[in-house]
C-alpha positions, -999 to +999 in steps of 0.1 A: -514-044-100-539-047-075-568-051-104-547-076-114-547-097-079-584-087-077-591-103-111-565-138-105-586-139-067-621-134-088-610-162-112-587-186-090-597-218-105-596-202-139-559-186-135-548-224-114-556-244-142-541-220-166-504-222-142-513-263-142-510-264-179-482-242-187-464-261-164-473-293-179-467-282-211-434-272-201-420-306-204-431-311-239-414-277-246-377-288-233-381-318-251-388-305-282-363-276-274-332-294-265-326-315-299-331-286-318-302-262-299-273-254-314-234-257-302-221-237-323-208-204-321-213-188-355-209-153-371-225-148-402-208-121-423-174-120-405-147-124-431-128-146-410-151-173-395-162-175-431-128-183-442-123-205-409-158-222-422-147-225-457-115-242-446-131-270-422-154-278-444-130-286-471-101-299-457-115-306-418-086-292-399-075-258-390-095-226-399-101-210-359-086-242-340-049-226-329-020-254-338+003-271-313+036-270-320+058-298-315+095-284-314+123-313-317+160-306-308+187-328-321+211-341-305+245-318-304+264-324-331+238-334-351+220-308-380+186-314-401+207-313-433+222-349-420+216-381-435+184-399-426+175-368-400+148-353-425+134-389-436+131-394-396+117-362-387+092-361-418+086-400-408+076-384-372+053-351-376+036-379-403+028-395-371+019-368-355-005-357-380-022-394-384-023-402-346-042-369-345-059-365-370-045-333-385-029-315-406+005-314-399+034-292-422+072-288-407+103-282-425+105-319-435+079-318-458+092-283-473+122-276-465+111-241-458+141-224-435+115-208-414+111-238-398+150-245-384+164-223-360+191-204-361+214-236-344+204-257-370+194-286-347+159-278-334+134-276-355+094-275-354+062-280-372+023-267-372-004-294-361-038-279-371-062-301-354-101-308-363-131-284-342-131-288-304-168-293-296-166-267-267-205-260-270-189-225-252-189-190-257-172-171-285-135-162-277-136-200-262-109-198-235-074-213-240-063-249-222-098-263-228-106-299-240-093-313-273-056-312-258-036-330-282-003-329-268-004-368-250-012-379-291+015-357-306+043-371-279+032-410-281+029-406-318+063-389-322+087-404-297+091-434-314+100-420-349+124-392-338+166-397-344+181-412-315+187-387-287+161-357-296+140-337-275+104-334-280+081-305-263+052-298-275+041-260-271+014-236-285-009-211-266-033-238-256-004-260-238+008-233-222-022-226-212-030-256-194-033-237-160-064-218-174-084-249-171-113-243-149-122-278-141-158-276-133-190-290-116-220-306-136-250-283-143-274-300-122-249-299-085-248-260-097-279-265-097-285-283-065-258-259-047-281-226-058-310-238-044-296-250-012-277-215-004-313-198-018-332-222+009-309-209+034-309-174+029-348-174+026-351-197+060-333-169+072-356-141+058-382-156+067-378-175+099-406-198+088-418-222+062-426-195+038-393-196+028-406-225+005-432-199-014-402-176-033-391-215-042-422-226-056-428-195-075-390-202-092-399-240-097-432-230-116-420-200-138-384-221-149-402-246-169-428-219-183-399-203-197-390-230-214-424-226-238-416-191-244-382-200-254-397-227-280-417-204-292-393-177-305-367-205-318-382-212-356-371-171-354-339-171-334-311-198-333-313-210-297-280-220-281-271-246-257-255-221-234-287-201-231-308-233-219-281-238-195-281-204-186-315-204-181-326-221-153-295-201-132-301-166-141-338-175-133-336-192-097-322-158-091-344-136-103-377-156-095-373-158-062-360-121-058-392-109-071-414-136-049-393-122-018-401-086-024-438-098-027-440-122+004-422-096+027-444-072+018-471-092+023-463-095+056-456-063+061-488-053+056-506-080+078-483-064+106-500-026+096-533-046+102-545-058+066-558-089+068-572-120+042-569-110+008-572-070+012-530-078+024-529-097-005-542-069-027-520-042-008-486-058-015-494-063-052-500-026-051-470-017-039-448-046-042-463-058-076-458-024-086-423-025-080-419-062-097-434-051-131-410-022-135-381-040-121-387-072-144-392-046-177-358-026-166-336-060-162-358-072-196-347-040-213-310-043-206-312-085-220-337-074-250-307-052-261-283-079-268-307-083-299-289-056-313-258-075-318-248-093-351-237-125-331-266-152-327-255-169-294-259-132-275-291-129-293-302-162-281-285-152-246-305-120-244-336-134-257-335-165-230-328-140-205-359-116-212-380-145-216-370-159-182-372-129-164-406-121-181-420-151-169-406-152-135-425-115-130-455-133-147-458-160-126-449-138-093-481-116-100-502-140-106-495-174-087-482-155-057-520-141-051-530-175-051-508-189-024-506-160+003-545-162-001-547-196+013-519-191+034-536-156+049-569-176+049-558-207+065-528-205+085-534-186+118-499-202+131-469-181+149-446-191+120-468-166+097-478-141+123-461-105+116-430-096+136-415-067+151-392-068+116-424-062+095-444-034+112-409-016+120-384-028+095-345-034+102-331-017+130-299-025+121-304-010+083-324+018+103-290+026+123-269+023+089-288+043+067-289+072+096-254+069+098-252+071+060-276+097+059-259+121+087-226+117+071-239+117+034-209+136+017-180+119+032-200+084+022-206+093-014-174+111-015-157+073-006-179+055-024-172+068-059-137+071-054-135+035-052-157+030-081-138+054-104-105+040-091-120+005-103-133+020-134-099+034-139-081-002-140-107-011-169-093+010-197-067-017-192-087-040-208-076-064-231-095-082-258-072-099-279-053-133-279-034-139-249+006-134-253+023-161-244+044-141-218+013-142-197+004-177-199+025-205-179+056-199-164+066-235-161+056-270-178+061-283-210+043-257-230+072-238-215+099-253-218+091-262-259+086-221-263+120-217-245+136-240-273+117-226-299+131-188-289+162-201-278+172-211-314+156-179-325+123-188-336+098-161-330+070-167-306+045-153-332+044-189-350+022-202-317-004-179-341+001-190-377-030-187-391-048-203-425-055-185-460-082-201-478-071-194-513-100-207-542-099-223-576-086-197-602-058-182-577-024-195-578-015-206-539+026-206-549+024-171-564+001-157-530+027-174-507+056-155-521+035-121-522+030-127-483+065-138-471+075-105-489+052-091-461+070-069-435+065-093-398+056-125-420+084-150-406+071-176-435+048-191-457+036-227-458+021-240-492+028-276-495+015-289-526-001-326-516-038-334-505-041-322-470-034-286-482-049-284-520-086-301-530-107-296-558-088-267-572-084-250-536-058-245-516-047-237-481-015-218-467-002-206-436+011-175-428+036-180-397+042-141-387+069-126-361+049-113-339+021-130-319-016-120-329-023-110-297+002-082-297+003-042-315+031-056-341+008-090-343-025-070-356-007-050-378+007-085-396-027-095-399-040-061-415-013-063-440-020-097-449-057-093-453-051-059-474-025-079-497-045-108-506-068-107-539-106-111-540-119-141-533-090-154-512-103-155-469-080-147-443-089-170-416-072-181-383-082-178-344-070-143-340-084-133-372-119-143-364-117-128-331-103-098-338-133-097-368-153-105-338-141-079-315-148-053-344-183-060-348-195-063-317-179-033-300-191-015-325-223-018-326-225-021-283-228+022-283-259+016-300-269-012-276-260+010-245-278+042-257-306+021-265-308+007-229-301+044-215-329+056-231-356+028-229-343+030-192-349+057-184-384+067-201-392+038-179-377+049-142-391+079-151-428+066-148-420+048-119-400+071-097-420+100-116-393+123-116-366+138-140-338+132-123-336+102-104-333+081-133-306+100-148-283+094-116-299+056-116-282+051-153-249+069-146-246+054-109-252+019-132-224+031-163-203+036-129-209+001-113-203-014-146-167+000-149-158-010-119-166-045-123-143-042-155-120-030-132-121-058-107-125-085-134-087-066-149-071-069-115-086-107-109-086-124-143-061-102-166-034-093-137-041-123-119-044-109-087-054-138-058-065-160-095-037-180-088-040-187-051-075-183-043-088-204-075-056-226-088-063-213-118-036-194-139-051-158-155-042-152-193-038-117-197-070-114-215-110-111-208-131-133-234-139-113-260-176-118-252-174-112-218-173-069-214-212-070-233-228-099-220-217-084-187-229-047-194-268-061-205-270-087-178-255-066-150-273-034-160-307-049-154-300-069-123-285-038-105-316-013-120-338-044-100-323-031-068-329+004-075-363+002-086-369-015-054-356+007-031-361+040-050-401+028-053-400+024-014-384+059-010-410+074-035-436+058-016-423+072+021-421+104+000-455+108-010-467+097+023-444+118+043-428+150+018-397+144+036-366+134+016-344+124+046-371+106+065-384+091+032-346+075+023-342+058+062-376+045+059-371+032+023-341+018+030-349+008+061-374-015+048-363-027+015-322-027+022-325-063+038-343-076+013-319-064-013-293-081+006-310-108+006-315-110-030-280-100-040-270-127-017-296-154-033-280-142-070-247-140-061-249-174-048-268-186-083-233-169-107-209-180-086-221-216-090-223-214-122-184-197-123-170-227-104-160-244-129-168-256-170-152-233-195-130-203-184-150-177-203-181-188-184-164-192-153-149-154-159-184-142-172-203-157-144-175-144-115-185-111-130-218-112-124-217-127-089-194-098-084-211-068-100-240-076-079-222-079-045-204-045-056-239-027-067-257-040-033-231-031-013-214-001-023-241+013-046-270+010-032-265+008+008-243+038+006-241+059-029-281+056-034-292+069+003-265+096+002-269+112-029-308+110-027-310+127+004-280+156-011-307+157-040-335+167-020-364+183-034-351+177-071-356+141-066-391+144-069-393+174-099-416+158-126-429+194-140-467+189-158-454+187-194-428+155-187-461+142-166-482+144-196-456+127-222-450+097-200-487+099-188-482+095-151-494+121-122-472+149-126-451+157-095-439+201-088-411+209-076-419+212-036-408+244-017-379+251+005-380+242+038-404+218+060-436+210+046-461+191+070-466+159+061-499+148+047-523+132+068-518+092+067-554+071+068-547+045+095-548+010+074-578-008+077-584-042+092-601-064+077-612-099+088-593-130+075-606-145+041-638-117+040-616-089+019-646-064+037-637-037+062-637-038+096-633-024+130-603+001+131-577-010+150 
């Protein structure tokens, strides 16, 4: 790194016009970018969002959208079998179905029994509306945009026999509480920077809280090229350019902070001009390359899955961080050279902080260090009892027992059950049957189906075209639940080749599947890649090995957190007005583990390089960790603070799976800078001792790094320490010892 600042310093104009360029170019990029993205959420291969695919495209309702279901009560007295009741009732889910624009079956239509309940006077049919244009995740959240129940009532009312009820329910009405309202991109924007000003005027004390901004302004729009670049290869999603500019605010200016502090750290140790320059890149710089290739590593990974919007999220995300790195080492040299060269003012001069570091994370770390076993000892019981919550986690379909307690959605599922209806027709789900299969003969296979309530296969346009046809399995059980999935197993297993199972819980389930099982090679692919890597930066055996397990830990307990908050509901309700499902997004768990892995291994690469740098100087483990720590724990907290700030704007609203994939985040990396590494990482270093530091000759030679023996027991005198040179401003040439 510092061959690097000495060649950007050798060629400034060179390496200014270069940064001039990309970032002019930059615009052409996101305009050439952003008509090409994609809002879809597709997944090529899966059974089911084939069948879903096959179905919209034909017919233009149904397939993964789940169906409202208007349920009608008659008055007492009064049975669908009456005169004029099944002309009215057809007359109103017609309606309902052109108001909409849907496809619409009910018992009027069939005269299927499965749609009556057990009273005889409240009945209900299946509204199967066209695509929501969520432009979301996959697993999109439930009580999100497209609500059709207004339309269905309006359209309905006026047709029904005198003195019915009309509710219209369906997991997406009852789910009305999940909506996460939501700020525009750009104030999420605006609010990140402004709580990232505030923390870095607070760092800093001084106008060079602008510099980790700048460097963040610059390598944003950069990104944008690189992202252009790889899209002819890779289908580039709208929620990855959205993404974007918030996962990189954060990490840009994390990287510029650890850069500029040390900067000035070593102007306070008496390096002046550009030889400071030169000795932060060695260090700092040092610690940015590795950092930005361990949180790269963790994104790169998501390649792995079959699903192209996590492929476009983890690409966007390793492109972004790669440039923010970039530009860090290379425009950062620039500026703190004409600041070191030009500004002489008390806003820039060192401070006690930087020749001494914290004295308040000096205190802490001493304390943590002197009670080391009692701190780790607390510290992972709280993350295993967090971790212990996660195998809780749920996946599928919400149920509707933990969706709204009250409302309309409510009170039309209370109808529907009270009549004996099961709940599991809120999931009826589509059958794409193809030319050359007979659709009557299917449906009566599946209604023979054990937990298949019914089978709807009405015979005119809206549900047979060009030889096709579509039919609707209603089962007993809801999708989301044991009995549910084992309906939808026997259903796919019974129909004939050819014929596609489709259907929200189908696809998502199909989704669920895929993903899962290919994230064990994803994870063991980031273990190892990982590690290889801390290994040549901390140059030992071992201390990568606890870095990736203390990570694994983190990461359950964030699972564990995001179970009590957003599955349990715990606070969800009265902190956030916002009513938890009983369910994580199906996307949520992955995109959490490859995003949060690399964030957190950020922080430990920049302690742990500061430790191994005390280390070397000092050969003394304990002194090495309050030094390290001492120096590099405010900055993490300041970093963790600036990111935390950046996810939680960006969970504050929009859609739910967002908001709960973004809350994650925030959280995982208030949980990992706190918990982690200001109390697990010092303690268990400093319990490690000596074997921190083991790098025997033959590991040296494979990763091709100094090698580093296992030191003796016992004190060992430190080596001796050259005093730093000073060096006059701008000149980069030695000078008088201080």
């Amino acid at each position: 790194m510092e061959r690097l600042s000495r060649y950007v310093l050798g060629h400034r104009r060179t390496v200014r016009l270069v940064l001039v360029l990309l970032f002019l170019a930059s615009g052409g990029a996101i305009a050439l970018l952003l008509p090409n993205m994609t809002e879809a959420n597709q997944y090529p291969g899966l059974p089911a969002y084939e069948a879903n695919q096959q179905v919209l495209e034909t017919y233009g309702t149904g397939g993964y959208e789940r169906p409202f279901v208007p349920v009608v009560t008659l008055p007492p007295g009064t049975d669908v079998d009456d005169p004029g009741v099944r002309d009215a009732l057809g007359d109103a889910f017609a309606a309902a179905g052109t108001a909409a624009g849907a496809r619409v079956v009910s018992w009027a239509d069939t005269g299927d029994p499965a749609f009556v309940g057990d009273d005889g006077r409240t009945t209900f049919g299946l509204v199967f509306g066209g695509p929501v244009e969520r432009g979301g995740l996959p697993g999109s959240a439930l009580g999100e945009g497209g609500q059709l129940t207004d339309v269905i009532v309006a359209a309905m009312t006026p047709e029904l026999p005198p003195g019915a009820t009309l509710h219209v329910t369906g997991l997406d009405p009852l789910a009305t509480g999940t909506d996460a309202g939501g700020l525009d991109v750009p104030v999420k924007l605006a609010l990140t920077v402004l709580a990232a000003l505030v923390v870095l005027a607070w760092a800093f004390r001084s106008w060079l809280a602008l510099v980790p901004l700048l460097t963040a302004f610059t390598a944003i729009p950069i990104s944008y090229i690189g992202l252009l670049l790889v899209s002819p290869l890779v289908t580039v999603h709208e929620t990855t350019v959205i993404m974007l500019p918030l996962l990189g605010i954060g990490i840009a200016i994390d990287y510029a902070l650890l850069v500029v502090a040390r900067w000035r750290e070593e102007r306070a140790r008496g390096a002046l001009g550009d030889e400071a320059v030169h000795a932060a890149m060695r260090t700092a710089g040092h610690a940015v390359a590795f950092s930005s290739g361990a949180v790269a590593i963790g994104l790169l990974t998501m390649v792995v899955l079959p699903i192209p919007l996590l492929r476009s999220l983890g690409i966007g995300g390793t492109i972004v961080t790669a440039t923010s790195a970039l530009v860090a080492v290379t425009m950062l040299p620039l500026v703190l050279s004409w600041v070191g060269r030009r500004t002489h003012g008390a806003s820039v001069r060192p401070s006690r902080l930087d020749r001494d570091g914290s004295r308040q994370w000096t205190r802490w770390v001493e304390g943590v260090v002197h009670r080391r076993w009692p701190a780790a000892i607390a510290a992972t019981t709280l993350l295993v009892l967090l971790g212990g919550v996660a195998v809780n986690l749920n996946l599928d379909v919400p149920a509707s027992d933990d969706l709204a307690s009250a409302g309309p959605g409510r009170d039309g599922l209370d109808a529907l059950t009270g009549a004996g209806v099961p709940t599991g027709t809120l999931t009826s789900f589509d059958v794409y049957v193809p030319a050359g299969t007979d659709p009557d003969a299917l449906a009566d296979d599946l209604r023979a189906l054990p937990g298949v309530h019914g089978v709807a296969a009405p015979d005119d346009d809206a549900w047979r075209r060009d030889g096709s046809a579509v039919i609707t399995v209603l089962p007993v059980e809801e999708s989301g639940t044991p009995g549910g999935r084992a309906t939808l197993d026997a259903v796919v297993d019974a129909v004939p080749d050819g014929v596609l199972v489709g259907g929200n819980a189908t696809q998502q389930i199909g989704y669920v599947d895929v993903t899962y099982a290919t994230f064990l090679w994803m994870l063991g692919l980031v273990a190892l890649i990982s590690y290889v890597l801390l290994a040549r930066a901390f140059r030992s055996l071992l201390l990568p090995l606890k870095a990736i397990v203390m990570n694994l830990l983190s990461f359950a307990a964030v699972l564990g957190a995001m179970v009590l908050v957003w599955q349990w509901g715990w606070g969800t309700q009265e902190l956030l007005g916002i009513q938890a499902d009983g369910a994580i997004g199906t996307f949520v768990p992955v995109t959490l583990f490859a995003f949060l892995f690399g964030l957190t291994m950020d922080y430990e690469v920049f302690i742990l390089s500061r430790v191994r740098e005390e280390y070397d100087r000092t050969s003394d483990t304990r002194l090495a960790v309050v030094r390290g720590v001492a120096r590099t724990g405010r900055l993490v907290t300041y970093a963790a603070l600036i990111l935390f700030f950046s996810f939680a704007s960006m969970a504050s609203g929009g859609e739910l799976d967002v908001a709960i994939f973004a809350s994650g985040i925030a959280l995982g990396i208030l949980l990992d800078a706190t918990v982690v590494r200001s109390v697990l990482v010092p303690a268990t270093v400093v319990m490690m001792g000596r074997w921190n530091w083991w790098l025997p000759v033959w590991a040296a030679r494979v990763l091709r790094v100094e090698p580093s023996p296992l030191a003796p027991r016992g004190p060992v005198p430190p080596p001796a320490v050259p005093e730093p040179r000073r060096v006059e401003a701008g000149t980069g040439a030695p000078g008088a010892q201080r």
